[in-house]
Biopython code that builds the backbone (N, CA, C, O; Angstrom):
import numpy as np
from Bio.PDB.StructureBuilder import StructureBuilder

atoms = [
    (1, "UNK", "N", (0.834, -1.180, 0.000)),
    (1, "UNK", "CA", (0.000, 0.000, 0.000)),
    (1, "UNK", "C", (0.882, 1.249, 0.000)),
    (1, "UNK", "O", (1.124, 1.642, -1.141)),
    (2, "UNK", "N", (1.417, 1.963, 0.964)),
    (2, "UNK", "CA", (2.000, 3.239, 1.113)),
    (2, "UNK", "C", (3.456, 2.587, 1.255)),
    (2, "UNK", "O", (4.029, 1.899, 2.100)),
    (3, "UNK", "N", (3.776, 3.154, -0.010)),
    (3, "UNK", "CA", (5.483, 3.080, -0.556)),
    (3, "UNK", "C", (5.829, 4.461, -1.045)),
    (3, "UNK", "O", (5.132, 5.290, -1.631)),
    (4, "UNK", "N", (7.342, 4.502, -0.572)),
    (4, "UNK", "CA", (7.816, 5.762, -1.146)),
    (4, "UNK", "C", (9.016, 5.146, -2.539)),
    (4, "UNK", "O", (9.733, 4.147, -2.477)),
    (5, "UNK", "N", (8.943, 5.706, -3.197)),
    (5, "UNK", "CA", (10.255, 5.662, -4.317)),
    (5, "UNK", "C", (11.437, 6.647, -4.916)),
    (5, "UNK", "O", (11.040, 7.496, -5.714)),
    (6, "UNK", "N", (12.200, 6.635, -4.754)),
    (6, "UNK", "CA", (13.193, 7.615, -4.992)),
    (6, "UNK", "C", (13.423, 8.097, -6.169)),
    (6, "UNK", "O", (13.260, 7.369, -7.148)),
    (7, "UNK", "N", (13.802, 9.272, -6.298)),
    (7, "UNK", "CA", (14.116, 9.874, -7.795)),
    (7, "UNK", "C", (15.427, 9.867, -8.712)),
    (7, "UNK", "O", (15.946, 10.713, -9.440)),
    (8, "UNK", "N", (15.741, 8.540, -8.363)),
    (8, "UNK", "CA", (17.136, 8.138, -8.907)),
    (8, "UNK", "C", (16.330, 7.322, -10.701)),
    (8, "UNK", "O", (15.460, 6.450, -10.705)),
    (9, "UNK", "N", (16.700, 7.690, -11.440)),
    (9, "UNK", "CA", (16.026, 6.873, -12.354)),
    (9, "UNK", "C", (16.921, 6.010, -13.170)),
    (9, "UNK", "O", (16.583, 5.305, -14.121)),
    (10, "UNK", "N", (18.130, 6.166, -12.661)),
    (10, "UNK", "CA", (19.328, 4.509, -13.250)),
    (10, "UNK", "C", (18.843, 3.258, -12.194)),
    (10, "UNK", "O", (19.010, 2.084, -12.524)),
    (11, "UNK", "N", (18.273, 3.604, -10.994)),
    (11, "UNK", "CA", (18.330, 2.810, -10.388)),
    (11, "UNK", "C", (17.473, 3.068, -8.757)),
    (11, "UNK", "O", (17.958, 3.264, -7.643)),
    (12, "UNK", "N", (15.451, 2.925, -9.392)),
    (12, "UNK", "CA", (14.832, 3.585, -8.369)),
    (12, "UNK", "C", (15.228, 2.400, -7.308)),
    (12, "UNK", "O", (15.795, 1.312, -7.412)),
    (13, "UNK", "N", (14.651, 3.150, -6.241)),
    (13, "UNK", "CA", (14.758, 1.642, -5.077)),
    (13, "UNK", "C", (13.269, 2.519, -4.078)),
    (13, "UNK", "O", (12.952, 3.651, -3.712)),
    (14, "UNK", "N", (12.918, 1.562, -4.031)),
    (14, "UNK", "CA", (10.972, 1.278, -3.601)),
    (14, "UNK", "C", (11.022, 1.040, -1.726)),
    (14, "UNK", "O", (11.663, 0.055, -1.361)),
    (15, "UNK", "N", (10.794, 1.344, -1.340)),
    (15, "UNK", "CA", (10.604, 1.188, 0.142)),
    (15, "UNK", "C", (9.074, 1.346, 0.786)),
    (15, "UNK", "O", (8.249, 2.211, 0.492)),
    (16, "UNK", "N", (8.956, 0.422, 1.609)),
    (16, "UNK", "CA", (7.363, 0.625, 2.393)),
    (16, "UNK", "C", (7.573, 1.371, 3.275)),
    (16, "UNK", "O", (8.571, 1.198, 3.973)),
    (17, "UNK", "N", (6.674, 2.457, 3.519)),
    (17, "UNK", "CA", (6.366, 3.552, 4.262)),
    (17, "UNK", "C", (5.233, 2.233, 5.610)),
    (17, "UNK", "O", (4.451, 1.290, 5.488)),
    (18, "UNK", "N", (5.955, 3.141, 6.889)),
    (18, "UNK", "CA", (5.177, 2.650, 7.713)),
    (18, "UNK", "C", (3.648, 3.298, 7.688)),
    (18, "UNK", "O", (3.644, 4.518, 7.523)),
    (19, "UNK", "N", (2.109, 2.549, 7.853)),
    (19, "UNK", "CA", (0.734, 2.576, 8.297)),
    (19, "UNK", "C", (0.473, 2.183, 8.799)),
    (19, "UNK", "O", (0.737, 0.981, 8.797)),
    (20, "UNK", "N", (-0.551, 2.890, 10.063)),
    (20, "UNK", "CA", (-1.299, 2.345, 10.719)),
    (20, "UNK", "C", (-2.411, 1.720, 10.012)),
    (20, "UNK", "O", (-2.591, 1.696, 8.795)),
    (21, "UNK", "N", (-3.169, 1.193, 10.984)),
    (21, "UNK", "CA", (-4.415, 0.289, 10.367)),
    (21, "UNK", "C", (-5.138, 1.240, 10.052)),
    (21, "UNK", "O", (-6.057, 0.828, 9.345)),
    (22, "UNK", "N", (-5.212, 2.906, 10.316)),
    (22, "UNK", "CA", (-6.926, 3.767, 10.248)),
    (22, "UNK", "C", (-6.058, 4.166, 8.166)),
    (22, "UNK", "O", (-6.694, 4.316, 7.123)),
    (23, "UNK", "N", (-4.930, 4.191, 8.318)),
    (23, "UNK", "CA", (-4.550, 4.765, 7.290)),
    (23, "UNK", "C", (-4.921, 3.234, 6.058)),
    (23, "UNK", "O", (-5.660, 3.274, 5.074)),
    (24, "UNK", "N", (-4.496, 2.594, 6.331)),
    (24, "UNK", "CA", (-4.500, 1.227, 5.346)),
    (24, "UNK", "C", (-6.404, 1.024, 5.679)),
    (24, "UNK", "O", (-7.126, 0.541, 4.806)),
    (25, "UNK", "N", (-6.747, 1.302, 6.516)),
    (25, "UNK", "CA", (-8.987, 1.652, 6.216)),
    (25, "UNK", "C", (-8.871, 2.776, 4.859)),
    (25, "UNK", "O", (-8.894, 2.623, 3.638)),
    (26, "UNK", "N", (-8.758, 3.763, 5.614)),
    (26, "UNK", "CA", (-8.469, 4.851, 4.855)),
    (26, "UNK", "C", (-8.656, 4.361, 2.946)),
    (26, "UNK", "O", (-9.568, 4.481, 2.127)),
    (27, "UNK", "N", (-7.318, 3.818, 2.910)),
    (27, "UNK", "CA", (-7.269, 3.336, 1.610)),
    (27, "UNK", "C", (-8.011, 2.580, 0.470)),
    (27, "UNK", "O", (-8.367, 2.676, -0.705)),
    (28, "UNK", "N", (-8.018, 1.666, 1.692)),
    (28, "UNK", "CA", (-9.480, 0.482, 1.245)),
    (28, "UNK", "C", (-10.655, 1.571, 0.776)),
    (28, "UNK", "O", (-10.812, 1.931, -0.390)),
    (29, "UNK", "N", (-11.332, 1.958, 1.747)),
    (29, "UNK", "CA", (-12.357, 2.944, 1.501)),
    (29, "UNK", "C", (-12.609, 3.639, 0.551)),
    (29, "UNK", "O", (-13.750, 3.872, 0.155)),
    (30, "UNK", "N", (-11.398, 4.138, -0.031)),
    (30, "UNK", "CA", (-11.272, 4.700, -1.354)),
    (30, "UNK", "C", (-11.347, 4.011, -2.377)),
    (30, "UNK", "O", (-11.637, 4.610, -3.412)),
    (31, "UNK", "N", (-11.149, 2.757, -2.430)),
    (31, "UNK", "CA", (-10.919, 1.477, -3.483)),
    (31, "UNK", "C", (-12.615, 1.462, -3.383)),
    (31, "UNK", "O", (-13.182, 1.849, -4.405)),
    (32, "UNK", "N", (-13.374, 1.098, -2.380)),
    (32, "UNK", "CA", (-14.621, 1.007, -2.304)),
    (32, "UNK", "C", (-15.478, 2.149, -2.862)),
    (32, "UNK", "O", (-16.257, 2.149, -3.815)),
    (33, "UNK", "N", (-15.155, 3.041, -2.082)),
    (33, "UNK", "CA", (-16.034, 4.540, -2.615)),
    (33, "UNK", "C", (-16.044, 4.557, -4.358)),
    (33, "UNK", "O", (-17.060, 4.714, -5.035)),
    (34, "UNK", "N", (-14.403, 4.317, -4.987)),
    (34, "UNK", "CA", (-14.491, 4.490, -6.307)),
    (34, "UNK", "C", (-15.036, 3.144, -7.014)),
    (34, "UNK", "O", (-15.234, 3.252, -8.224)),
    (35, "UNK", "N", (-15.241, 2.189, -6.564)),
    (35, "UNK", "CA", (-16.073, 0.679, -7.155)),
    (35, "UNK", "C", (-17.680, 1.152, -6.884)),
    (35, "UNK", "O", (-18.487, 0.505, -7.550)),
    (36, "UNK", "N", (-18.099, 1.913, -6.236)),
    (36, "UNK", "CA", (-19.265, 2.844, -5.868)),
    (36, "UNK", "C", (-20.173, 3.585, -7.054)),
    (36, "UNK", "O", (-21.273, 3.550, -7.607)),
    (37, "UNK", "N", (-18.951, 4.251, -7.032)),
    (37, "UNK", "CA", (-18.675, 5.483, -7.874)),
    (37, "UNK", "C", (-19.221, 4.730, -9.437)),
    (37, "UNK", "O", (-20.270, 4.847, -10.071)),
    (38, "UNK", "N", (-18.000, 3.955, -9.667)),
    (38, "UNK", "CA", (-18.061, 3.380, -11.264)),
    (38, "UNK", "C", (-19.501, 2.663, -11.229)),
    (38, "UNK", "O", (-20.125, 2.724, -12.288)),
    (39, "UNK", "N", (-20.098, 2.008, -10.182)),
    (39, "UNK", "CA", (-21.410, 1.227, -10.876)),
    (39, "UNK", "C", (-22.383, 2.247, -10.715)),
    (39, "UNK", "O", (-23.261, 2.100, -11.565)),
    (40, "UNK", "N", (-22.528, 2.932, -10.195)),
    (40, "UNK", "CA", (-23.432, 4.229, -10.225)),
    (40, "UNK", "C", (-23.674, 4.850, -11.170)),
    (40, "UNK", "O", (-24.785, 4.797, -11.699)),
    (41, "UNK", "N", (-22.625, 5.649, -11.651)),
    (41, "UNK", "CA", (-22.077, 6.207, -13.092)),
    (41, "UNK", "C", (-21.899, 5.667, -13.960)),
    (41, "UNK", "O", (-22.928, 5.604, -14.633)),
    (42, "UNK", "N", (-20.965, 5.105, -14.457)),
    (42, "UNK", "CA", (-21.216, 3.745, -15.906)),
    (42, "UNK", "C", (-20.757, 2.212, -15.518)),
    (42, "UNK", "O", (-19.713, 1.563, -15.581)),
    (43, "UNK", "N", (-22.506, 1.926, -14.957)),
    (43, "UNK", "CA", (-22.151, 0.727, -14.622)),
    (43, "UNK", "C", (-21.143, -0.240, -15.955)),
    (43, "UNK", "O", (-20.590, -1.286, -15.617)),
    (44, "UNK", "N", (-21.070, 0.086, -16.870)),
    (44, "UNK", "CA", (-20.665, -0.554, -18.098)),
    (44, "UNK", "C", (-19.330, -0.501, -18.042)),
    (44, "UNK", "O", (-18.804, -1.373, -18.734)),
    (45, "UNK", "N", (-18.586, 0.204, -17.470)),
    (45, "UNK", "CA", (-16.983, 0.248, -16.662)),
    (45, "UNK", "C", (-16.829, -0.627, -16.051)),
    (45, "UNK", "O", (-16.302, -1.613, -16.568)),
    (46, "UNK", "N", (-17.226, -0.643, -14.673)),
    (46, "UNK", "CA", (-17.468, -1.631, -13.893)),
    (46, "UNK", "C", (-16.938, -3.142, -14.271)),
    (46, "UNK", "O", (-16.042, -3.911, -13.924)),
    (47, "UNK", "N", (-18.330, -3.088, -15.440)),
    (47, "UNK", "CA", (-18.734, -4.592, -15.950)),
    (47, "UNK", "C", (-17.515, -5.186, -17.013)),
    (47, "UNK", "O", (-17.379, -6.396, -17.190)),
    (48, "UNK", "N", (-16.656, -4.170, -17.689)),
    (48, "UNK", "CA", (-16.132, -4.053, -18.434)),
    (48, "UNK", "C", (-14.368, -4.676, -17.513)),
    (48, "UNK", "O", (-13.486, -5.534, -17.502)),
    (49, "UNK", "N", (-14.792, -3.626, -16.994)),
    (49, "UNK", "CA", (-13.300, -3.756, -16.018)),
    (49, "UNK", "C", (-13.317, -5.746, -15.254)),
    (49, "UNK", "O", (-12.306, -6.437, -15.376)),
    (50, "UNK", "N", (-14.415, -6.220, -14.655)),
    (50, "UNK", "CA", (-14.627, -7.041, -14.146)),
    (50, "UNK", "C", (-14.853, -8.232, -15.223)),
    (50, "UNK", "O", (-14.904, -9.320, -14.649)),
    (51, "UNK", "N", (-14.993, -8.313, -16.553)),
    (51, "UNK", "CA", (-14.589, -9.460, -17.144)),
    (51, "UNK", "C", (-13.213, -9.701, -17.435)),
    (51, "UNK", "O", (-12.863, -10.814, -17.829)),
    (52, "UNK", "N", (-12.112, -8.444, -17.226)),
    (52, "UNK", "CA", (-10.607, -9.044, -17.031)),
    (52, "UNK", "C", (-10.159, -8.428, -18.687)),
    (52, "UNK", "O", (-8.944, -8.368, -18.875)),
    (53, "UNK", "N", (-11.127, -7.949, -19.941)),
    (53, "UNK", "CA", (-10.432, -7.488, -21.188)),
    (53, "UNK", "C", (-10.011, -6.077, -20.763)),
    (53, "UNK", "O", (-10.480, -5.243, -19.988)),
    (54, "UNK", "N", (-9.032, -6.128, -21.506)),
    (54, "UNK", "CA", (-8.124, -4.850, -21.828)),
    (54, "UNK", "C", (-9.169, -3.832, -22.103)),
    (54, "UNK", "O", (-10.227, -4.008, -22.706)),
    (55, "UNK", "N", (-8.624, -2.532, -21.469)),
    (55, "UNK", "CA", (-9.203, -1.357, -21.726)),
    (55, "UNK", "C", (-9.012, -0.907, -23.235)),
    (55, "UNK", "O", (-7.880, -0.612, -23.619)),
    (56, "UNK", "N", (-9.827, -0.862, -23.884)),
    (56, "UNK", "CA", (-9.908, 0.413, -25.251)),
    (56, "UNK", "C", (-9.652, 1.404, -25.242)),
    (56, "UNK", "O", (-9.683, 1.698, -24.047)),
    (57, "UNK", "N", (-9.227, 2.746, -26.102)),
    (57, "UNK", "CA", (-9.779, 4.339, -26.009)),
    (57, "UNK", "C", (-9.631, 4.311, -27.514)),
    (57, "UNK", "O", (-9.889, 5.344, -28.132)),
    (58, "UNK", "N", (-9.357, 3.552, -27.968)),
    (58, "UNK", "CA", (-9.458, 4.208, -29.805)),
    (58, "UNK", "C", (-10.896, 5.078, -29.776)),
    (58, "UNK", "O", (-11.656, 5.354, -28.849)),
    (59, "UNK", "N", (-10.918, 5.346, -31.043)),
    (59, "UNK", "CA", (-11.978, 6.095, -31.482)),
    (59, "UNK", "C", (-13.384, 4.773, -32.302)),
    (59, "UNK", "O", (-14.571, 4.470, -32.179)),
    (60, "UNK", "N", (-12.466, 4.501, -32.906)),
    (60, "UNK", "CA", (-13.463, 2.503, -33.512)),
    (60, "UNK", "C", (-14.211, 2.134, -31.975)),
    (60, "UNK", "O", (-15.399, 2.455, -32.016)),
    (61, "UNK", "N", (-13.854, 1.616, -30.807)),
    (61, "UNK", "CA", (-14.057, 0.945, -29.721)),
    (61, "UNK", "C", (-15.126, 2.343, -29.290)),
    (61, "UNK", "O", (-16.306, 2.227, -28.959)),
    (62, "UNK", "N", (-14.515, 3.382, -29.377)),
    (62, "UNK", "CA", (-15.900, 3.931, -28.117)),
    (62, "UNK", "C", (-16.535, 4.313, -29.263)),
    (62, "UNK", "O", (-17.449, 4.953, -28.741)),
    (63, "UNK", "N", (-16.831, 4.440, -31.034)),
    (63, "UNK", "CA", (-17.689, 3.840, -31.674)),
    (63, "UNK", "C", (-18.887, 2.749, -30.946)),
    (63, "UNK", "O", (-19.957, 3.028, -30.405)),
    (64, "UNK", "N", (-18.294, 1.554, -31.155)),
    (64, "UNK", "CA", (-18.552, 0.528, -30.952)),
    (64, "UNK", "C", (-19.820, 0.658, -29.819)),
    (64, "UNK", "O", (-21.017, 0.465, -30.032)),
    (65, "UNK", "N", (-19.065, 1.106, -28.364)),
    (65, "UNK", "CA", (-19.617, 1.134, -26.975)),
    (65, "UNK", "C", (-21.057, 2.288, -27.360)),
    (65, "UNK", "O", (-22.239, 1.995, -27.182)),
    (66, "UNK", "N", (-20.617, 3.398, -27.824)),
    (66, "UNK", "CA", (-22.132, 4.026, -28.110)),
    (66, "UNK", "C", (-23.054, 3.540, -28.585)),
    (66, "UNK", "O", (-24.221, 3.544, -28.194)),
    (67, "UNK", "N", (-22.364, 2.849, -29.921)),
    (67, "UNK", "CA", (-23.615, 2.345, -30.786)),
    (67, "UNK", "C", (-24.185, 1.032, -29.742)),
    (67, "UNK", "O", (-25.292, 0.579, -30.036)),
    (68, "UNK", "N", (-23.519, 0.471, -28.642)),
    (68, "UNK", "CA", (-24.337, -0.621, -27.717)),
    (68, "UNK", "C", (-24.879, 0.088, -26.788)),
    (68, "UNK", "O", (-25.894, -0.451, -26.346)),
    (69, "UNK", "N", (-24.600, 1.160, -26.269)),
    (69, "UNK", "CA", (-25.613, 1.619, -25.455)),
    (69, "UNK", "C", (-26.536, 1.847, -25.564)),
    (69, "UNK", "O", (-27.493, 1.507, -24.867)),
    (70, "UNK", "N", (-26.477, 3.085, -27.315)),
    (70, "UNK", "CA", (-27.842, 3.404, -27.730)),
    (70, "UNK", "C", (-29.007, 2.348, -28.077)),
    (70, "UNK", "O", (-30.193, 2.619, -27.886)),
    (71, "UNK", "N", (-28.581, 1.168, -28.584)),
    (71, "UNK", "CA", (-29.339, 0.106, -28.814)),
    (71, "UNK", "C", (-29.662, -0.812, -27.820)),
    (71, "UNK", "O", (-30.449, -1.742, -27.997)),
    (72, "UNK", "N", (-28.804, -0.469, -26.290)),
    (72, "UNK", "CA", (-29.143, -1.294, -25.173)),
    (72, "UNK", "C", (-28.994, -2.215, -25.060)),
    (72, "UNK", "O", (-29.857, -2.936, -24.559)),
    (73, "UNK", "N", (-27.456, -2.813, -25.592)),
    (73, "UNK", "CA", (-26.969, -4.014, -25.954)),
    (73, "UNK", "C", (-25.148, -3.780, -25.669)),
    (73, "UNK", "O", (-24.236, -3.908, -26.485)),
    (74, "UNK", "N", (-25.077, -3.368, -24.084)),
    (74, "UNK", "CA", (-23.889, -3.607, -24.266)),
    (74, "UNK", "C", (-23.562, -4.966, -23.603)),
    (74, "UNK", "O", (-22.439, -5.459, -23.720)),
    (75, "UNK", "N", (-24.354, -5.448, -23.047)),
    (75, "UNK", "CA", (-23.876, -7.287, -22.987)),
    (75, "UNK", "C", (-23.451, -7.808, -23.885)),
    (75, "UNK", "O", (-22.433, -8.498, -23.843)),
    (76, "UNK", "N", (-24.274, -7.554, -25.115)),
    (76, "UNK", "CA", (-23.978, -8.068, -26.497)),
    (76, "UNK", "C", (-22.601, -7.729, -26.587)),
    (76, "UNK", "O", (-21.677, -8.438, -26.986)),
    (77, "UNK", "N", (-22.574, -6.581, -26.178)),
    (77, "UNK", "CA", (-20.920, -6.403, -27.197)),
    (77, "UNK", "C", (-19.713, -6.866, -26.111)),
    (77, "UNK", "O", (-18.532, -6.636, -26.369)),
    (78, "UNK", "N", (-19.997, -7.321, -25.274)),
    (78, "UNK", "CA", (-19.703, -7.748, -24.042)),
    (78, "UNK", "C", (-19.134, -8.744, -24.002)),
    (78, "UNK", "O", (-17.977, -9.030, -23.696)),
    (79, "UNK", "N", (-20.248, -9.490, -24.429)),
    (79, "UNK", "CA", (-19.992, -11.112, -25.283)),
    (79, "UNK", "C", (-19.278, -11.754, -26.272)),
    (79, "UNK", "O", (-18.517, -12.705, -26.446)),
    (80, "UNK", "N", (-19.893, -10.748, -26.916)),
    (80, "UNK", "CA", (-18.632, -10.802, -28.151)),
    (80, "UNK", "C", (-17.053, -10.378, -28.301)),
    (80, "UNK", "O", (-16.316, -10.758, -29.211)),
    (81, "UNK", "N", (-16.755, -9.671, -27.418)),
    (81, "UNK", "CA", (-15.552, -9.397, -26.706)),
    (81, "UNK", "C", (-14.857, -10.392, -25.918)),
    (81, "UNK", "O", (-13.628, -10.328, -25.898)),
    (82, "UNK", "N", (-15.395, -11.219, -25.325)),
    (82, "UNK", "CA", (-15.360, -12.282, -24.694)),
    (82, "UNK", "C", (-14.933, -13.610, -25.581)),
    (82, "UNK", "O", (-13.808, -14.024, -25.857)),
    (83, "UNK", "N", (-15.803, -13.955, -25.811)),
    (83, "UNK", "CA", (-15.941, -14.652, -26.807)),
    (83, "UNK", "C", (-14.405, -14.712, -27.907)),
    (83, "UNK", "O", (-13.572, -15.595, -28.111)),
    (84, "UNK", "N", (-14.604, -13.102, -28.503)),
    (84, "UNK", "CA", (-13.389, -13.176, -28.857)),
    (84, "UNK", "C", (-11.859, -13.277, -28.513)),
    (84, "UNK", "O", (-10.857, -13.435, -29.210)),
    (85, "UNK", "N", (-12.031, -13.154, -27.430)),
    (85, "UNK", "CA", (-10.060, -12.924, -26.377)),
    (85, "UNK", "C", (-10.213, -14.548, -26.052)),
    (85, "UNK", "O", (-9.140, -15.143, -25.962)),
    (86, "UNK", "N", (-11.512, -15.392, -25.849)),
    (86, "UNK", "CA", (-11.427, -16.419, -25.768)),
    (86, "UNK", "C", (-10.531, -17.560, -26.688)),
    (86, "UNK", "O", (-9.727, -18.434, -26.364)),
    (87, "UNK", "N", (-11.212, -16.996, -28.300)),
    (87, "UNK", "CA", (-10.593, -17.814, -29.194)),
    (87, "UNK", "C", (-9.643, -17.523, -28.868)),
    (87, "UNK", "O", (-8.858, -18.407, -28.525)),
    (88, "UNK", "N", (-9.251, -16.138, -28.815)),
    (88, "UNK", "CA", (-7.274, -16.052, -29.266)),
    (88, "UNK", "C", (-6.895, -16.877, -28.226)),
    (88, "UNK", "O", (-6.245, -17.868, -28.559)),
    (89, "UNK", "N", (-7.187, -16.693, -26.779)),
    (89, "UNK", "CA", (-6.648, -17.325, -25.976)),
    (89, "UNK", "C", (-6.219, -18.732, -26.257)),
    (89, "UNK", "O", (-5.074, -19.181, -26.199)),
    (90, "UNK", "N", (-7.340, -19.361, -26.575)),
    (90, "UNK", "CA", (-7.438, -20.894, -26.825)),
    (90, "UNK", "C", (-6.390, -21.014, -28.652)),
    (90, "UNK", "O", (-6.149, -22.081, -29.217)),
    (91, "UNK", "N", (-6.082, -19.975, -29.041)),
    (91, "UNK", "CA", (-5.638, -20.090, -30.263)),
    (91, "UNK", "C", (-6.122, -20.972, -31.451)),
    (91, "UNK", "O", (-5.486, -21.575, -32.316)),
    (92, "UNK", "N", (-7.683, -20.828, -31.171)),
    (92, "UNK", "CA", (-8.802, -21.372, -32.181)),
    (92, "UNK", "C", (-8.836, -20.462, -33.442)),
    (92, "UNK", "O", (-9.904, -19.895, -33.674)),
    (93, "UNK", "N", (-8.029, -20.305, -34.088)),
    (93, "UNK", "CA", (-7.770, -19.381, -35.436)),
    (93, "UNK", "C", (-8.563, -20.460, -36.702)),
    (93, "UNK", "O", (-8.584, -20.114, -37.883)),
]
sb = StructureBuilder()
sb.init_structure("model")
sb.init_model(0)
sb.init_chain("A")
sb.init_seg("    ")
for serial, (resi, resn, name, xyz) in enumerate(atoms, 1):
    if name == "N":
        sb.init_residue(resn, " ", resi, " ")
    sb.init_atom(name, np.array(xyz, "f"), 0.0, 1.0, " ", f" {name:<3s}", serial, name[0])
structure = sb.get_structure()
């Protein structure tokens, strides 16, 4: 959790900063508040983030994500995302 790192950049070196337990709550809380946050606001983040595929930002992909919202089908595209990292995975070409 709370690490400091030095500004040597041939050769950073990472150290843990001492926390108490209210500070390491603290943290958590924030992890929570913003998992909050995202299903509130676009639950489709969330859902997105939680099947494990890589984030997008092209311009094609958030294409894509509008045209499933507007049609109310972003499971669909969900699936098919899935589906697809599956084959590659399995290297079903």
């Amino acid at each position: 959790m709370p690490i400091g790192l030095t500004r040597i950049r041939e050769s950073p070196l990472f150290s843990l900063v001492p926390a108490t337990e209210t500070h390491i709550d603290d943290a958590l809380q924030l992890f929570d508040d913003i998992d909050a946050w995202l299903e509130a606001e676009i639950p489709e983040a969330k859902e997105w983030i939680g099947s494990g595929l890589n984030v997008r930002f092209d311009e094609n992909f958030r294409s894509l994500l509008d045209q499933s919202r507007s049609e109310n089908n972003f499971k669909g595209l969900l699936h098919y995302f899935e589906a697809r990292q599956e084959m590659i995975d399995n290297m079903d070409y």
